[in-house]
TIDREN-165672 format. One record per residue (C-alpha): residue in one letter; x negated, y, z negated. Coordinates in nm, 4 decimals. Layout:
BEGIN
resn / east / north / up
A / X / Y / Z
...
// end
This chain:
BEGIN
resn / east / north / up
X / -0.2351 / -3.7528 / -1.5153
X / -0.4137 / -3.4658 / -1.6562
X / -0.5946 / -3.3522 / -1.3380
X / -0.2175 / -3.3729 / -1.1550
X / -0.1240 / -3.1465 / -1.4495
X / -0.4029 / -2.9082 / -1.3734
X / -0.3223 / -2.8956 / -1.0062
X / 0.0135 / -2.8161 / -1.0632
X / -0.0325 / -2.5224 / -1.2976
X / -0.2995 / -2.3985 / -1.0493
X / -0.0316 / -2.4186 / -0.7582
X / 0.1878 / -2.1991 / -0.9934
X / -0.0180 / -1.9326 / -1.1096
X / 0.0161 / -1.6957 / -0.7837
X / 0.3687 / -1.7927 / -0.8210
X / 0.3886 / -1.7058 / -1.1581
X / 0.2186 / -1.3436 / -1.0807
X / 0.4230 / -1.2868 / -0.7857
X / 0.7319 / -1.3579 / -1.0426
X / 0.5819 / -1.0806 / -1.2788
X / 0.5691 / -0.8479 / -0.9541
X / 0.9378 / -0.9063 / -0.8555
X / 0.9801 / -0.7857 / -1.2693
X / 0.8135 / -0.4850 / -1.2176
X / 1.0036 / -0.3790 / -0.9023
X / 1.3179 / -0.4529 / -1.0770
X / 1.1904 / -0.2729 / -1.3955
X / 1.1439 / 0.0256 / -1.1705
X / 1.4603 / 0.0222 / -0.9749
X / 1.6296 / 0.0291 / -1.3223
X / 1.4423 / 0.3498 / -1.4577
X / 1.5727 / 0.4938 / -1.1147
X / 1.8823 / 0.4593 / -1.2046
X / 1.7788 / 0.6241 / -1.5667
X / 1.5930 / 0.8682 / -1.4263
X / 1.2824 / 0.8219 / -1.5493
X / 1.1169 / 0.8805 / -1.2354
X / 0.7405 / 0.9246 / -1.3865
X / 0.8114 / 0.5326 / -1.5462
X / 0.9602 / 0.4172 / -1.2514
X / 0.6131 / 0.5170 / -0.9938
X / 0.4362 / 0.3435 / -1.2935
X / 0.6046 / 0.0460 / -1.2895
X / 0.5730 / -0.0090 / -0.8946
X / 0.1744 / 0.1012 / -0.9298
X / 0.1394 / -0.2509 / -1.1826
X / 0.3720 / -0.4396 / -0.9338
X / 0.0733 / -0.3308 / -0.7012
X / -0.2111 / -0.4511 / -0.9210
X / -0.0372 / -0.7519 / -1.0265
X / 0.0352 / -0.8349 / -0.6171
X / -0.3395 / -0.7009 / -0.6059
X / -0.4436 / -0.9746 / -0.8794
X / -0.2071 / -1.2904 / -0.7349
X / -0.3301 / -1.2348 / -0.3373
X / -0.6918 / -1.3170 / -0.5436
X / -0.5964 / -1.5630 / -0.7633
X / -0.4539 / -1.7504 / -0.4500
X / -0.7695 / -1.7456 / -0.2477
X / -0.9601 / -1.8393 / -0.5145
X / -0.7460 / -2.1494 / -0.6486
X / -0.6947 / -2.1998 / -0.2945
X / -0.3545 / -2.2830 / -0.2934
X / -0.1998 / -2.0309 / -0.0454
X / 0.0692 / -2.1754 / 0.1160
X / 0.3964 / -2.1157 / 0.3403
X / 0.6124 / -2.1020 / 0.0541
X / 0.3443 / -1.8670 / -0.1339
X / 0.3327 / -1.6137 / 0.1327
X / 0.7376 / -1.6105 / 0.2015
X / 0.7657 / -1.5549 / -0.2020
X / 0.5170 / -1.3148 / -0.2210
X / 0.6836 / -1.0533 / 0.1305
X / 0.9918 / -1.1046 / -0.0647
X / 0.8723 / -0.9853 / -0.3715
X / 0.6917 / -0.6954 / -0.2280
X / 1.0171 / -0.6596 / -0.0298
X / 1.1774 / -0.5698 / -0.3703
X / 0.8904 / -0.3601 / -0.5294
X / 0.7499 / -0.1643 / -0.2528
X / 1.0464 / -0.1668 / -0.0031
X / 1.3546 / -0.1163 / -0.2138
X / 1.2246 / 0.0439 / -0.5853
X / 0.9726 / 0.2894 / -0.3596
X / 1.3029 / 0.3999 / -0.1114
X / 1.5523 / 0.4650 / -0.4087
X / 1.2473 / 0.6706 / -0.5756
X / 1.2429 / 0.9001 / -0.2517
X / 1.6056 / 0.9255 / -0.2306
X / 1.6756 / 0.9900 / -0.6214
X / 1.3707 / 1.2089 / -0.7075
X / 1.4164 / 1.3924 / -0.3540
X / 1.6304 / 1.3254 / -0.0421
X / 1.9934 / 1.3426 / -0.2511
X / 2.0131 / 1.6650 / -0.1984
X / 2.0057 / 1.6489 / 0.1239
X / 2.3414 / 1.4914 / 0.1061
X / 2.3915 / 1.2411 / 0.4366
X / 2.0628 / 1.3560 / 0.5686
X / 1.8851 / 1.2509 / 0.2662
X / 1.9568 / 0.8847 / 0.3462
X / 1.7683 / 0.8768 / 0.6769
X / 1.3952 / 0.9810 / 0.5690
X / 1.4082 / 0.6719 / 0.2739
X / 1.5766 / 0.3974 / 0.5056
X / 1.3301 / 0.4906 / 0.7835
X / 1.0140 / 0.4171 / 0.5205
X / 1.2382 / 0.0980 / 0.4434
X / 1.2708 / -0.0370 / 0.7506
X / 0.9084 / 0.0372 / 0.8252
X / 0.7613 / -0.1278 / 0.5531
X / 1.0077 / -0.4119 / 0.6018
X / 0.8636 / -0.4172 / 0.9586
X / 0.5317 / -0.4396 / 0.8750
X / 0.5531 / -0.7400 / 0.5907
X / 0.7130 / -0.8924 / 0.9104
X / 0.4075 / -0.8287 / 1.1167
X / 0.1735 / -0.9320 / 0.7924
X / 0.3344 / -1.2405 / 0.8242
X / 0.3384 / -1.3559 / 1.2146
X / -0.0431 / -1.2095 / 1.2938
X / -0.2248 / -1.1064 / 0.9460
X / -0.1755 / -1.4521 / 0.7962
X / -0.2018 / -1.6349 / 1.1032
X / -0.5423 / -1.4671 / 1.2001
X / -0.6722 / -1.4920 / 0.8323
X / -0.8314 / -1.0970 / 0.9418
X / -1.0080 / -1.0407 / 0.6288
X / -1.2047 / -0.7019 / 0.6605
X / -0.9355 / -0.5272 / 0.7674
X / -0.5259 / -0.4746 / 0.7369
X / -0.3408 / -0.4008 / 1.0702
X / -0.1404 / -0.0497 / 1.0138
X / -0.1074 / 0.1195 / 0.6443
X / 0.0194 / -0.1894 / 0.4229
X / 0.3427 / -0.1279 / 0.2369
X / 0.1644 / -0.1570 / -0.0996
X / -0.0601 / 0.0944 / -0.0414
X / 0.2591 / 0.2816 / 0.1017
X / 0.4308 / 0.2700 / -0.1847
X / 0.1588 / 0.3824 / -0.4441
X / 0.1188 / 0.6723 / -0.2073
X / 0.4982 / 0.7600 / -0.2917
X / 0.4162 / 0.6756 / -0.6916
X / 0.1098 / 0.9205 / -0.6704
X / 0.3354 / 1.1761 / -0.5538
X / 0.6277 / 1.1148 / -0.7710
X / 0.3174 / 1.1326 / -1.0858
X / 0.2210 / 1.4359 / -1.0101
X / 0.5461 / 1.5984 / -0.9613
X / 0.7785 / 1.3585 / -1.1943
X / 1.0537 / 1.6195 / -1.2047
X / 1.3087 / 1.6095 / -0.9566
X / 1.2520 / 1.8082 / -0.6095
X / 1.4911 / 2.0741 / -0.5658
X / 1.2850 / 2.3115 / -0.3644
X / 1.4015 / 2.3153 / -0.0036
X / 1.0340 / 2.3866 / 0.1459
X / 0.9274 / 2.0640 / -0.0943
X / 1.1927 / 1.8698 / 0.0625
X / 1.0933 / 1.9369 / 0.4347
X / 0.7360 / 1.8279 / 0.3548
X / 0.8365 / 1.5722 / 0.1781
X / 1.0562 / 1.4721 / 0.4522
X / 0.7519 / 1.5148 / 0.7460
X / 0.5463 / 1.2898 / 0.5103
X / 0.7772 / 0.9974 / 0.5038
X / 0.7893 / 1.0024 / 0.8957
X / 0.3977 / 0.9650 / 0.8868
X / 0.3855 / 0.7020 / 0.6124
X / 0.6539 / 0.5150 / 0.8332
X / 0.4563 / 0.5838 / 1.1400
X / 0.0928 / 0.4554 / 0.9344
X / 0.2845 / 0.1334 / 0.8603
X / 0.3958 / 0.0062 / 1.2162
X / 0.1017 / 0.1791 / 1.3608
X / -0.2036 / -0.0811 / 1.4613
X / -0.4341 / 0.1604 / 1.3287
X / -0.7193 / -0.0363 / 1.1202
X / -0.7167 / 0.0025 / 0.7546
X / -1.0084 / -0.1691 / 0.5318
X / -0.9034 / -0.4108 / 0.2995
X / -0.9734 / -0.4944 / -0.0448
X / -1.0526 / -0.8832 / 0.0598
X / -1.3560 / -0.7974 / 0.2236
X / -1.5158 / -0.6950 / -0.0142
X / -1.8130 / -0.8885 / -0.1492
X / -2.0064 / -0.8957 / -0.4710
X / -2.3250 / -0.9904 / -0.3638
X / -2.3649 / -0.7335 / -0.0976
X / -2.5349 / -0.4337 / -0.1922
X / -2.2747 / -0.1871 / 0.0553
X / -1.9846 / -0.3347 / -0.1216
X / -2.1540 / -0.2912 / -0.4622
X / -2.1581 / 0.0716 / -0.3956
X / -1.8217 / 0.0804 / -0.2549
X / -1.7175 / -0.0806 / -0.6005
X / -1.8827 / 0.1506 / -0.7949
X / -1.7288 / 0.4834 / -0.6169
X / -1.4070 / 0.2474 / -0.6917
X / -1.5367 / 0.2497 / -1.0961
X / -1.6258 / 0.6169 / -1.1178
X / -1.2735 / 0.6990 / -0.9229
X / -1.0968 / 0.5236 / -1.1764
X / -1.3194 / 0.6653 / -1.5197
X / -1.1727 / 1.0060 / -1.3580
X / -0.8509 / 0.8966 / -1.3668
X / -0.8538 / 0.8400 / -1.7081
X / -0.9044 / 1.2165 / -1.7525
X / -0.7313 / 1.3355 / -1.4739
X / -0.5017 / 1.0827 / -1.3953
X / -0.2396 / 1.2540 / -1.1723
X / -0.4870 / 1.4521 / -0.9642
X / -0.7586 / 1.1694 / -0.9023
X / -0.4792 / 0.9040 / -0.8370
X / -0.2853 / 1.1137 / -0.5530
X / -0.6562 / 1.2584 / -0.4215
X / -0.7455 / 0.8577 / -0.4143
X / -0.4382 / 0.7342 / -0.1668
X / -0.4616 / 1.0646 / 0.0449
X / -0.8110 / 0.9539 / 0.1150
X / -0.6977 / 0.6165 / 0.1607
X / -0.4004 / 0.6575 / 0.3648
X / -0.5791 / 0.9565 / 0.6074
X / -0.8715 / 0.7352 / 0.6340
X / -0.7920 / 0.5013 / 0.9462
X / -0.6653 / 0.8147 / 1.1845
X / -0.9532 / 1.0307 / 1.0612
X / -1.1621 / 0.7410 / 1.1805
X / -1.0153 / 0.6700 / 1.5028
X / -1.0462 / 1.0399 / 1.5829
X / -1.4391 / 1.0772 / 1.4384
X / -1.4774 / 0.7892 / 1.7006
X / -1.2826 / 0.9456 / 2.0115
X / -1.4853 / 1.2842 / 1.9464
X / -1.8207 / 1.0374 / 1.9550
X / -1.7115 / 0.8331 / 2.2593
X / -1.6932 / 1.1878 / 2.4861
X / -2.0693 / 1.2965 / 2.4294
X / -2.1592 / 0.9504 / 2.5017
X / -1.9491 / 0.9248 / 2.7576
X / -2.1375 / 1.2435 / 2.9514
X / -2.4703 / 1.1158 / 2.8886
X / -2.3557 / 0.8369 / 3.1391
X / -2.2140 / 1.0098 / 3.3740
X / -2.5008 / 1.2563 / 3.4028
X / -2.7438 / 0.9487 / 3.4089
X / -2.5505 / 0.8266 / 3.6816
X / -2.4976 / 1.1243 / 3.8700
X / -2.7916 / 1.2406 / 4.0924
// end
């Protein structure tokens, strides 16, 4: 009886985390409407650790599941879809009037798009080392970062055109297939990940000092890492690619 106790509350744990993640996002949706933009990136940035935390807790209890996963795209449905697309339109884009509703309903529809895709091919393949296209998490603290370091609201018009050019990208990062490393490939015992953990460490001691400016460099280096890649490799493939030919070539 005690062991079927056990295995219960183990089932519900991730559950129980994804529950405090839906809390967060609804926590931040209400500072939103209060204003408090600054609170409101802070409370989606814990919804991402705690999704961060419960994805972990899951594949360690082993108890992923069909009903796990539908909770869990809900919840970040709520806390990185909605909460991160009324932060762009009430910090920035209502200004804009009618306009201002297209650039945050785009991101919406694109992270909606890709928790669809996370779904149908992510889950199915079980692709561990990397994430298909920008993930809407990682989306969504990208917005917070920006909202941190400027937690006033935008009413520059230049701001609001850059703003509005990096929401398109974002949008574009998340349907893209672009190849984005993931956090669940990472792996204690190797010494390439324990490096990778420590830049992680001294990344986040700076933040504790500099907290707006290491925590929007961070994501920028994050989020402009998989088309900086793709494009280091495309410049690499042409030399190589000439070496051939002239080998070939008499």
């Amino acid at each position: 009886m005690k062991k079927r106790r056990k295995r219960v509350s183990i089932f519900l744990l991730p559950s129980f985390f994804t529950t405090i993640n839906v809390l967060f996002g609804y926590l931040s949706i209400i500072s939103i409407l209060k204003e408090n933009y600054k609170l409101a990136a802070m409370w989606i940035v814990l919804a991402a650790i705690i999704d961060a935390i419960d994805g972990i807790l899951a594949r360690l209890t082993k108890t992923t599941s069909e009903f796990g996963l539908q909770f869990d795209s809900l919840a970040d449905a709520i806390s990185f879809g909605i909460a991160p697309t009324l932060l762009l339109y009430y910090w920035g884009f209502n200004k804009l009037s009618h306009l201002g509703l297209a650039f945050p309903f785009i991101y919406l529809i694109a992270g909606i798009l890709r928790l669809a895709r996370f779904n149908i091919y992510q889950a199915k393949f079980n692709e561990k080392k990397y994430s298909i296209g920008l993930s809407i998490p990682s989306a969504s603290l990208m917005i917070s970062a920006l909202v941190l370091f400027h937690p006033l609201r935008i009413n520059n018009s230049n701001y609001l055109i850059t703003l509005s050019f990096f929401v398109l990208i974002l949008s574009f990062l998340m349907v893209s297939k672009l190849k984005y490393l993931s956090y669940k490939a990472l792996n204690f015992r190797k010494r390439k990940d324990l490096k990778t953990i420590l830049v992680i460490a001294v990344i986040l001691a700076c933040a504790t000092f500099y907290t707006r400016y290491s925590f929007l460099l961070f994501m920028s280096i994050y989020v402009f890492s998989a088309p900086i890649n793709l494009l280091i490799k495309k410049i690499r493939v042409k030399p190589e690619l000439e070496k051939e030919i002239n080998k070939i070539s008499p």
